[in-house]
Each structure stands twice: as C-alpha cells, then as structure tokens.
C-alpha positions as CSV (number, residue, x, y, z in Angstrom):
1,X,-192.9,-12.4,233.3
2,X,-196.3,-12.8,235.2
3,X,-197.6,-10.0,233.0
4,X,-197.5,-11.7,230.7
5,X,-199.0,-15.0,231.4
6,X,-202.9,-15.8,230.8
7,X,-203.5,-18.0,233.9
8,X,-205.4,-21.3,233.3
9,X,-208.3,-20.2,235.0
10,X,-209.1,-18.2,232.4
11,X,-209.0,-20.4,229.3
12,X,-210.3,-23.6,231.1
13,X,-213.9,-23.0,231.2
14,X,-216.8,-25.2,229.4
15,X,-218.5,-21.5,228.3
16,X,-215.3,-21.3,226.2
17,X,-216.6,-24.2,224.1
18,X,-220.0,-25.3,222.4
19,X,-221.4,-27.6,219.8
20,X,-221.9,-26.2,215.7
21,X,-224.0,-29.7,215.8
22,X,-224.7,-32.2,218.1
23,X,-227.1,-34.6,215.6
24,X,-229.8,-34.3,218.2
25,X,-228.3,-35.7,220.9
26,X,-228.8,-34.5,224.0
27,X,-225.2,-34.4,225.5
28,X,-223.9,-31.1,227.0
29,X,-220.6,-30.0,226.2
30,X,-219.2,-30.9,230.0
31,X,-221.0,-34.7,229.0
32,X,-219.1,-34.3,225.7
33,X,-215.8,-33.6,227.4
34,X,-216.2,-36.7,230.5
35,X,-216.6,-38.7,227.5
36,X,-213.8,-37.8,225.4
37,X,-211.7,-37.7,227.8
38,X,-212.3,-41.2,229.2
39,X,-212.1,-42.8,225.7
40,X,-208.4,-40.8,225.3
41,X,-207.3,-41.8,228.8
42,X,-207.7,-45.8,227.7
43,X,-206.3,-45.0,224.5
44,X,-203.0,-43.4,226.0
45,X,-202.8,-45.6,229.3
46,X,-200.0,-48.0,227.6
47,X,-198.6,-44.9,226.2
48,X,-198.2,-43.4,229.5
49,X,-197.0,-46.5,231.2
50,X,-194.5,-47.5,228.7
51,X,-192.5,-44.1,229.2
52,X,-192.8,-44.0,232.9
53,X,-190.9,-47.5,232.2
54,X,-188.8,-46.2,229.6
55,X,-187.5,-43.4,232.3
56,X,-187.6,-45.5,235.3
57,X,-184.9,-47.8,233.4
58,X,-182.8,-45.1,232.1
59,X,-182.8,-43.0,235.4
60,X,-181.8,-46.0,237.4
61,X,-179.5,-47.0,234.7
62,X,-177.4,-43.5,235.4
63,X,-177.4,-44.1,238.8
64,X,-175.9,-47.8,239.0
65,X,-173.1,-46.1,236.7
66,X,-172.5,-43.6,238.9
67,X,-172.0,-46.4,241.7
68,X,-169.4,-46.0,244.1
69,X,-167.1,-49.4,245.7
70,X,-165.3,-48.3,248.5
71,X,-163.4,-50.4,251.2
72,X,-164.8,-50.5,254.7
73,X,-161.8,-50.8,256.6
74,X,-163.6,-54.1,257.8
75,X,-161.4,-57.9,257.6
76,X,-163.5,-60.1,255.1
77,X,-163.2,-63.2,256.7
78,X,-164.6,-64.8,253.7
79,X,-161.6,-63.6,251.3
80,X,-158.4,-64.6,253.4
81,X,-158.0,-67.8,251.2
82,X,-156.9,-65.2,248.5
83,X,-154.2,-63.5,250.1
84,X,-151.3,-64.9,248.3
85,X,-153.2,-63.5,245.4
86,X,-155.2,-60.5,246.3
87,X,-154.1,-58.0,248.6
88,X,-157.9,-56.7,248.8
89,X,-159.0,-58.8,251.7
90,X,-161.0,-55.8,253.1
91,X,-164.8,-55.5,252.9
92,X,-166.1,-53.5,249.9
93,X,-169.3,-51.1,250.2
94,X,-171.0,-50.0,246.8
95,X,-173.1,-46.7,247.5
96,X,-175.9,-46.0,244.8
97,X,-176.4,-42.0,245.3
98,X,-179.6,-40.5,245.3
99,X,-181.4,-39.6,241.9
100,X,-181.4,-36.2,240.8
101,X,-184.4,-34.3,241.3
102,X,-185.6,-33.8,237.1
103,X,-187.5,-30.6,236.3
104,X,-189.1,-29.8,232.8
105,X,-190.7,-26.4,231.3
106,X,-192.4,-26.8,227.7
107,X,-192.8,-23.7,225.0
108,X,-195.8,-25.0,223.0
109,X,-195.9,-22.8,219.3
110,X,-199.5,-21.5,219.1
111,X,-199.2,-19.5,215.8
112,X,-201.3,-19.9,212.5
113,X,-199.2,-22.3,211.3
114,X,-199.2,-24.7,213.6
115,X,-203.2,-25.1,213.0
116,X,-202.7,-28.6,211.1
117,X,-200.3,-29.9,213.5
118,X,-201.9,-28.9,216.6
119,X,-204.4,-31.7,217.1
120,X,-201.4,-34.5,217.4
121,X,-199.4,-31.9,219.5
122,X,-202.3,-31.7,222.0
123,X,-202.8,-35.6,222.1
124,X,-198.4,-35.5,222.8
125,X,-198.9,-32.8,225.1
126,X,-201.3,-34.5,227.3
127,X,-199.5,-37.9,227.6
128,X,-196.4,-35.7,228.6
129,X,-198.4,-34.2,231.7
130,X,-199.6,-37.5,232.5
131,X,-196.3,-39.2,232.5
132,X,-194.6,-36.7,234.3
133,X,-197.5,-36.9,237.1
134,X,-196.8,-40.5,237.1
135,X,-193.1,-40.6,237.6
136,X,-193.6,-37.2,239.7
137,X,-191.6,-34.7,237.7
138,X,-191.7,-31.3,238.6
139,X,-193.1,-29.5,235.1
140,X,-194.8,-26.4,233.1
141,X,-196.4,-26.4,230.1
142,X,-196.9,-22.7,228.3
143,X,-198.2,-21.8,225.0
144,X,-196.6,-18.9,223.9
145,X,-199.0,-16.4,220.3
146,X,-198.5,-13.0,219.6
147,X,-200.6,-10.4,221.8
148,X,-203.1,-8.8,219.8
149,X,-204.1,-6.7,222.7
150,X,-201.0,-5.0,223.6
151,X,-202.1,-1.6,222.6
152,X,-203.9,-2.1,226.3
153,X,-200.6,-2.5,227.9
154,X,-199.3,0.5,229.7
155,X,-196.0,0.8,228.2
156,X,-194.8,3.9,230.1
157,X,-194.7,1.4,233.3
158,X,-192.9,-0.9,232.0
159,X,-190.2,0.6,229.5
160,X,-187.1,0.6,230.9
161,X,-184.1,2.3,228.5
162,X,-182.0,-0.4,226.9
163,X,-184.3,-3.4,227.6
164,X,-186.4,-5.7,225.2
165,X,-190.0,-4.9,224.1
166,X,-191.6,-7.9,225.4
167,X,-195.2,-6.8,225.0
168,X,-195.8,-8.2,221.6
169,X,-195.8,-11.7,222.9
170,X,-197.9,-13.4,225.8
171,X,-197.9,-16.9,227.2
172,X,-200.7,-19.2,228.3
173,X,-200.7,-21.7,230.8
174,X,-202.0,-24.7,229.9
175,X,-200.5,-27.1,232.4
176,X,-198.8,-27.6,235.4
177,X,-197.6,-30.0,238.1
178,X,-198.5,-27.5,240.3
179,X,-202.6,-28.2,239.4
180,X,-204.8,-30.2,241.9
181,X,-206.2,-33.2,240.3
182,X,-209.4,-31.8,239.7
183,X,-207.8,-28.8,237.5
184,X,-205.1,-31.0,235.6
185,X,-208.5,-33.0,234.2
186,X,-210.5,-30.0,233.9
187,X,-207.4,-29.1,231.6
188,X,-207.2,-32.3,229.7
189,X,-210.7,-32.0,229.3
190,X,-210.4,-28.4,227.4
191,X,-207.2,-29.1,226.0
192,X,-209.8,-32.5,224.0
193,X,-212.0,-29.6,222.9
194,X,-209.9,-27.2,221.7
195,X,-208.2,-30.2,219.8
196,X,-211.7,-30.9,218.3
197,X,-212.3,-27.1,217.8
198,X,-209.3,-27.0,215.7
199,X,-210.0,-30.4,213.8
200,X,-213.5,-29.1,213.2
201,X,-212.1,-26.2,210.6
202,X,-211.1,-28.7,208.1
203,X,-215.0,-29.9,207.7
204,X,-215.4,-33.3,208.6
205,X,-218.7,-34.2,209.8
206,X,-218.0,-36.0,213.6
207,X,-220.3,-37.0,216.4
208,X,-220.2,-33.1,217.3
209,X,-218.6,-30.3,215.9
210,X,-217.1,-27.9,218.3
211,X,-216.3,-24.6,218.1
212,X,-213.7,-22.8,220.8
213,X,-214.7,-19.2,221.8
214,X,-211.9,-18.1,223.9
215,X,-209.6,-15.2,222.5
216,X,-206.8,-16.6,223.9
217,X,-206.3,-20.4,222.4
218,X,-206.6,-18.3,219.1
219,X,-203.5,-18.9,217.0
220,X,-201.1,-16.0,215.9
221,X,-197.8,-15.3,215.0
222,X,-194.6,-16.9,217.1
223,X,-192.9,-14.3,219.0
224,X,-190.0,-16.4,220.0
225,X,-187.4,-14.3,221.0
226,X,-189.6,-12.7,223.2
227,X,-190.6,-15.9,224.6
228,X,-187.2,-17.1,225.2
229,X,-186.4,-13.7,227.3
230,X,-189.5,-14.0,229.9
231,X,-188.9,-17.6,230.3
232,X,-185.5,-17.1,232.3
233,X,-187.8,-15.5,234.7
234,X,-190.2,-18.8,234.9
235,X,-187.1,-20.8,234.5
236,X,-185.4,-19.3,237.6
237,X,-188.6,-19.4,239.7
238,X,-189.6,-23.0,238.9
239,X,-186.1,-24.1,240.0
240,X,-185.3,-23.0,243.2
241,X,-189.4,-23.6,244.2
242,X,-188.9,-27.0,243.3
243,X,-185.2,-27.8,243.9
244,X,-184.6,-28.9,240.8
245,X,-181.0,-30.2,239.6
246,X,-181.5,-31.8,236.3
247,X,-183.3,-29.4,234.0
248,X,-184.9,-29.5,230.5
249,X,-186.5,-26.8,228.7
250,X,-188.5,-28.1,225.3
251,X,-189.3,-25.5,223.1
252,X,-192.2,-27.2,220.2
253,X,-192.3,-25.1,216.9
254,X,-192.9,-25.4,213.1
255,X,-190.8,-22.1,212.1
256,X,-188.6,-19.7,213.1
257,X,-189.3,-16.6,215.3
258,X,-191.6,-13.9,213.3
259,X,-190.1,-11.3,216.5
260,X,-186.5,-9.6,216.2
261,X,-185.0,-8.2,219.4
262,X,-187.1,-4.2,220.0
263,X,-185.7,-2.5,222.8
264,X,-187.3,1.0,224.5
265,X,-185.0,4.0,223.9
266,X,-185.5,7.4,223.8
267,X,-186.5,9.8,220.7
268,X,-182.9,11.0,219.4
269,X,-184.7,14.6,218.7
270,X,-185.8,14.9,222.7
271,X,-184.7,13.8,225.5
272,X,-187.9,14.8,227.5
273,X,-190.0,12.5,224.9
274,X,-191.7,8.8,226.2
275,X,-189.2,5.6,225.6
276,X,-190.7,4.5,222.2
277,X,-190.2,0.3,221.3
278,X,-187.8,0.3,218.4
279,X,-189.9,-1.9,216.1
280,X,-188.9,-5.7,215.0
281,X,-185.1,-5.3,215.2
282,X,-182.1,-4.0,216.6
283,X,-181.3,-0.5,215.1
284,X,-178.2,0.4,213.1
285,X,-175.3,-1.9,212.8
286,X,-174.9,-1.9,216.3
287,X,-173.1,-5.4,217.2
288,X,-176.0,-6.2,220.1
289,X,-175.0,-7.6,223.5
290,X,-177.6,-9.2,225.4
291,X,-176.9,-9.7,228.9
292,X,-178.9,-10.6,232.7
293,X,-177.3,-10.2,236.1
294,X,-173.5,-11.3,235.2
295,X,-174.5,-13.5,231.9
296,X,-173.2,-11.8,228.5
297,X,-173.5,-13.2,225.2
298,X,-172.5,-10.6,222.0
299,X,-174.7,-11.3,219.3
300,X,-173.9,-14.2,216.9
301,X,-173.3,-12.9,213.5
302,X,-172.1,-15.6,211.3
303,X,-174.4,-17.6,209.5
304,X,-176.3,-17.8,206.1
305,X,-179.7,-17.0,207.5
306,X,-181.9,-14.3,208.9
307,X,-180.9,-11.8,211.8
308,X,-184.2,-13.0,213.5
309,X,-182.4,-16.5,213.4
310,X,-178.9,-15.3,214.9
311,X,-180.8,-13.8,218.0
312,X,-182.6,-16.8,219.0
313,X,-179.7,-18.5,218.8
314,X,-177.7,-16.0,221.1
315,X,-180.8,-15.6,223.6
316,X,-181.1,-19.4,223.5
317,X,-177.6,-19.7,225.0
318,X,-177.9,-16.8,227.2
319,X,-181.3,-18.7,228.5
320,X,-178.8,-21.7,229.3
321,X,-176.1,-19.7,230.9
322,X,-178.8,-17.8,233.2
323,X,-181.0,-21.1,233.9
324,X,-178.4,-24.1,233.8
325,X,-181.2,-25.8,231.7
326,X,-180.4,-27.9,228.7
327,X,-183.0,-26.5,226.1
328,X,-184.1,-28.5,223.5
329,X,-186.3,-27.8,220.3
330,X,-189.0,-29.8,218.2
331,X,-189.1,-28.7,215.1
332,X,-193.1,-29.8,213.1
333,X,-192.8,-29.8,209.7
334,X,-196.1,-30.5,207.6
335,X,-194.1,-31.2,204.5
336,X,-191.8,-33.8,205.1
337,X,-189.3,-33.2,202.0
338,X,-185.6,-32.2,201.0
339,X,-187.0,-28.4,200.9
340,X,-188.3,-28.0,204.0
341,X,-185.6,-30.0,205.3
342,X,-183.2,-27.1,204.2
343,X,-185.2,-24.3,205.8
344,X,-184.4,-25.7,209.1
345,X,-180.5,-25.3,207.9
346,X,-180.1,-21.9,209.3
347,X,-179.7,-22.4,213.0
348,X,-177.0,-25.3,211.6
349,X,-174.9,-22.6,209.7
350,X,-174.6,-20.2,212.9
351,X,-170.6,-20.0,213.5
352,X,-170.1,-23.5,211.7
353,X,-167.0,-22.9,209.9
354,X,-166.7,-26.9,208.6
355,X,-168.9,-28.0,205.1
356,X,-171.8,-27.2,206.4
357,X,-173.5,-28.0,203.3
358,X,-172.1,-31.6,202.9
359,X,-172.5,-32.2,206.9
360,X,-176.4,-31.3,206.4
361,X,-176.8,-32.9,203.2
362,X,-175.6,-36.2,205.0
363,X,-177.6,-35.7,208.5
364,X,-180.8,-35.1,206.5
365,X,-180.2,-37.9,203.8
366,X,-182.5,-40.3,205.7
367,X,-186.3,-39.0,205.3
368,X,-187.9,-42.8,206.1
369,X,-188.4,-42.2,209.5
370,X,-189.5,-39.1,209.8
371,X,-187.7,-37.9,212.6
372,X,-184.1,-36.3,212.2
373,X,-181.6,-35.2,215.0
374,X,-179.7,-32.1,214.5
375,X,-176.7,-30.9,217.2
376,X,-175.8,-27.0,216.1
377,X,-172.2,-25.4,217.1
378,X,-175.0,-22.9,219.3
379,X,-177.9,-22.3,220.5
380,X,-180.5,-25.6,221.3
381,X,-178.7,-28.7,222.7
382,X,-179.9,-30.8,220.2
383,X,-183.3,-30.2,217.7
384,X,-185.1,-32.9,216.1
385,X,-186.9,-32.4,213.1
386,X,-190.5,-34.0,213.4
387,X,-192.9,-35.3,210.9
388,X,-195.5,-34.0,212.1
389,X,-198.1,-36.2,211.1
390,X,-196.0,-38.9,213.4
391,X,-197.6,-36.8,216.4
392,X,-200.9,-38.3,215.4
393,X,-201.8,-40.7,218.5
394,X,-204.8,-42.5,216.4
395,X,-204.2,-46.4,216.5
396,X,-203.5,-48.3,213.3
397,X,-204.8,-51.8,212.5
398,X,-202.7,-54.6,211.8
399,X,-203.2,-55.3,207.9
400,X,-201.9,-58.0,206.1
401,X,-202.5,-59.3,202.1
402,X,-203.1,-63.0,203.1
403,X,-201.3,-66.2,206.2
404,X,-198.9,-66.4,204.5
405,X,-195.4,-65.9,207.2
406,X,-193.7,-63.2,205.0
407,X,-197.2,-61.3,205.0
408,X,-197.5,-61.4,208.2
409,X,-193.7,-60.9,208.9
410,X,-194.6,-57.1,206.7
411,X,-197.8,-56.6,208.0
412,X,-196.7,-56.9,211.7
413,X,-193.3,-54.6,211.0
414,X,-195.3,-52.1,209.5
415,X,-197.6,-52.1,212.1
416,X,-195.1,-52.2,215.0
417,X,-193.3,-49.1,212.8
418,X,-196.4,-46.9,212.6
419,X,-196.8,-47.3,216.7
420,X,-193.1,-46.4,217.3
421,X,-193.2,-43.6,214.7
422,X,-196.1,-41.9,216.9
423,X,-194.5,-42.1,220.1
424,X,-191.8,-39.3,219.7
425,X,-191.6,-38.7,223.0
426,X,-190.8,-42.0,223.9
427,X,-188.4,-42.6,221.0
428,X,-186.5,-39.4,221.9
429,X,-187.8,-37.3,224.8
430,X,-187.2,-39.7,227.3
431,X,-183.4,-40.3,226.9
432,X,-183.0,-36.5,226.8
433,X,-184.9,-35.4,229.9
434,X,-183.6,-38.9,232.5
C-alpha cells in the first residue's frame, strides 16, 4: 500500500497555500494560519472535552459490566450472623479487567462531490484527531481521490496475474497519532486552509480569500473499492504496531464507488504480451472470488443495484474477515429528501430476502433529525446517513420572539437541538468506537 500513499510531508506546507486578497493587511499566510487556528481550537475545546467524557463514561461503563465477583476462599468474620440464612459466608473479590486497547483508521472521500460538504468534514475531522489525542487512541486519518498521474506508474512492476488494478486510486495522509506535536498542528493548520480554499470557490468575500496550490488536496473521483483493498495492508500494520484489540474502521463518503474491481491478466491472443488492467470491471460472467491469505468471499450477486455496489459490499466483508475491524460508513448527503434517501437503498437490498422496500420505507420515514442509522444483511456494520449540513461546527445564537416562558422554553430547545445536530460524532461515533 505505501505506493500509494502521499505522505503528509508533502501536502503540509504554507507554499501550498496563499491569499487571492488579503484587504491590505499585512498578515502572512503562516500568521493567517496561527490565527485561525487558535480561534477554531477555543471554538472546539468543549467539543473536544465533551467526547473525551462521552467515551470515558461508556468505556468504563463496559468494563464495570464485565466485572467479575469471585469468592476468596477467606472466612468473613463480618457475615457469620447470616449463616442460618446464607451459606456464602466467604469473602467476595470483584476484579474490573483491564480496558481494551481501541484503535481507529478513517477513509475520508476526497472526490468532486464532496466539494460542498468538505468544509464541515474538515472542522469534524479535526475535533476527531484531537479527541482521540486526548483520550490517547491509537488512529489514522487518510483521504483517499482518484490518481490522475498513474500513467507514471510502472505497471509492469507491479502487475501481478489475477490481482486488482489498484493504480487508479491513491490515498493521502492527513493525520496521524503517530505525528509529533508540532506536525499534528502544522496539519490542523493546513487542514484550516484548505477548508478556506475550498469555501473560497463559492465567492464570498472573507477577511482573506485563499487559494490551495497542491495537486494532491485536489478533489477527483472516489475509487472505493480500490481503497478498501490497500487498506487491509494499513489495517494489518497499524494493528499489530500498536496492539490494538478493539478496532474501528470509518469509511466518510457522499456516493458510491465510481471503481469496479480491474485485475491484470494476460492478452488472450499472446501469451508473451504485457499483463494489461482489465478496465472498470470484472470480465465476462465470471462469478468473482476475492480472496487474501486464507479469507474468501464469492462475490455477492443479489441485490437491485449496481455491480460496482455488490463488490464493495463483498470487499467490505473480506476487509473485516482479514482485519477483525468493525467498519463503519458515513454516508453525506447534500440533499436531505425521500430521493436521495433511496439512492443509498442499494447496499440495503444486497442478499435481503425480507420487504426490503417496506423495511426501508419505515427506517427512513423520520427525516427531522437529519441523521438515519442503517444495519445491512452485509457489508458495513452499521451506516448512518448524514445531513451534511449538520457537519457544520459554526455556533448558533440563542433566539427567542419575546420573555415570555414558552418562548424561551422554544428558543432554548431549538437552540440546544441545532448544537446536538452538529456534533455527529458525539451523538453516534462515540458509542460505536468505546
């Protein structure tokens, strides 16, 4: 997988970024980035504190259930008035084990789409690194576009008869437990800018308008198959390097994969010809098998929706049979309505022979509050369909019409509501990763 990962080093750079404007000030864009950055660190400090709480409560919660009472073998002097009604007069010992070292890896979708919905993502994704820093979690955060310079790849090295096609995806690294201090702000600090880059498209004028220069934050198509593939390399890696035991893998996208499953095989008119890629899908009616080391998973096949769709699906379990990581998906959508609601059906039809139409009619009867959790018979552990303007991190003001106590009763639930709505991670990451 390393060849196909753009190291940090090489995206986090203040010559990546610069000003359209600055309203003649005389601020640099490092200045720019301290100061961002400091007003977005007060902003999110509650944030950040509220879901180290939120998993601090729920991790020790597991463990106290998981308590043990055992006897000691020991007389309880205290307890021989009971024993013409108790024959436990023996001392008891409750043992709390030890807490299960967590582990996290995150897929972030960097294609076109995802242009309008990046800037909350980014202002999620950075409370995530900071939380898990705080409550020391183990975690790695990749981005994962289309490689528009894979013609420079030397495919003859790498083709091996049989296998997938990987080289029309690439994954950047954008953050990391792993990253001294001084690189995890350094990241935060570009991570700001390439928020503002991206807000700056739409045309609002802003204390600065910023443009981002670096070919690699540039947004493409979402090659998620191929994704899915090279991260049970990382996946593998990251565990046993960091002991982990209880493992999430959190897979953020706004559509399904735009990549099939392409293999290398050799030209059927030579056998002394190159191993060619096979294009975007899997040729003939072949039933596929994937398989790595002793995990094999045949290729779903029923299901109303795309082949592209079946084969995530199939890789997705094959990822959890390889990895032993739970894998979870955020699914953005822009459009919060009963039609794009039933685009993210497919994945739900996948070997469900119940009503699948009545069963999703009912889960996804309840747009108010914008987030919707889906458990499919395979694939993803659980997905939850996102408003994504709910991602948006900017703080709302209490309003109320007038003193009244039922205005301000409305005006403070609404308020309360709009806060809780914007921390997804809190409402439903945090149960899912403790």
């Amino acid at each position: 997988a390393q060849n196909y990962i753009v190291s940090a080093k090489d995206i986090y750079k203040f010559e990546n970024f610069g000003f359209y404007n600055k309203f003649g000030k005389e601020e640099t864009i490092s200045d720019y980035a301290d100061r961002v950055y400091k007003e977005f660190s007060a902003k999110s400090k509650s944030t950040v504190n509220q879901m180290a709480s939120a998993f601090e409560m729920k991790r020790k919660a597991a463990l106290y259930i998981k308590a043990k009472t055992a006897k000691s073998g020991d007389l309880d002097d205290k307890r021989l008035w009971a024993y013409k009604t108790s024959d436990n007069l023996f001392k008891q010992i409750t043992s709390i084990p030890e807490g299960k070292n967590h582990g996290m890896i995150m897929y972030l979708d960097m294609s076109g789409s995802m242009n309008t919905s990046l800037s909350g993502t980014i202002d999620q994704l950075i409370n995530l690194g900071m939380f898990c820093n705080k409550v020391n979690i183990p975690f790695e955060v990749y981005g994962f576009t289309s490689n528009e310079y894979a013609h420079k790849i030397d495919k003859t090295a790498i083709a091996v008869e049989g296998e997938m096609d990987l080289t029309g995806a690439k994954l950047i690294h954008l953050l990391s437990s792993s990253f001294t201090k001084q690189q995890t702000e350094m990241a935060y600090k570009c991570l700001l800018l390439w928020r503002e880059s991206l807000s700056s498209r739409g045309g609002k004028w802003r204390q600065a308008d910023i443009y981002c220069d670096c070919r690699d934050l540039r947004l493409g198509a979402t090659p998620l198959n191929a994704t899915i593939v090279l991260a049970m390399d990382i996946a593998n890696k990251f565990r046993a390097a960091n002991n982990i035991e209880k493992f999430s893998t959190i897979f953020l996208t706004d559509g399904g994969a735009t990549d099939g499953s392409p293999h290398w095989r050799k030209s059927r008119y030579s056998e002394d010809a190159e191993l060619f890629s096979t294009g975007s899908s899997w040729e003939g009616n072949t039933h596929a098998v994937f398989k790595l080391g002793s995990s094999v998973i045949p290729m779903y096949e029923d299901g109303f929706c795309h082949r592209n769709t079946k084969i995530t699906a199939t890789l997705i379990d094959l990822y959890k049979d390889v990895t032993g990581s739970t894998a979870i998906n955020y699914h953005l959508l822009a459009r919060w309505n009963r039609r794009e609601l039933d685009y993210c059906r497919d994945l739900f039809s996948i070997n469900n022979r119940n009503d699948m139409y009545f069963e999703w009619d009912k889960l996804t009867s309840n747009l108010a509050s914008g987030l919707i959790e889906v458990k499919d018979t395979t694939g993803f552990d659980v997905r939850y369909l996102v408003k994504s303007a709910n991602l948006d991190l900017e703080e709302s003001e209490l309003e109320v019409k007038s003193n009244t106590k039922g205005d301000l009763l409305r005006g403070f639930k609404k308020f309360a509501g709009n806060k809780t709505q914007s921390r997804v991670f809190v409402q439903k990451f945090i149960p899912q990763v403790a």
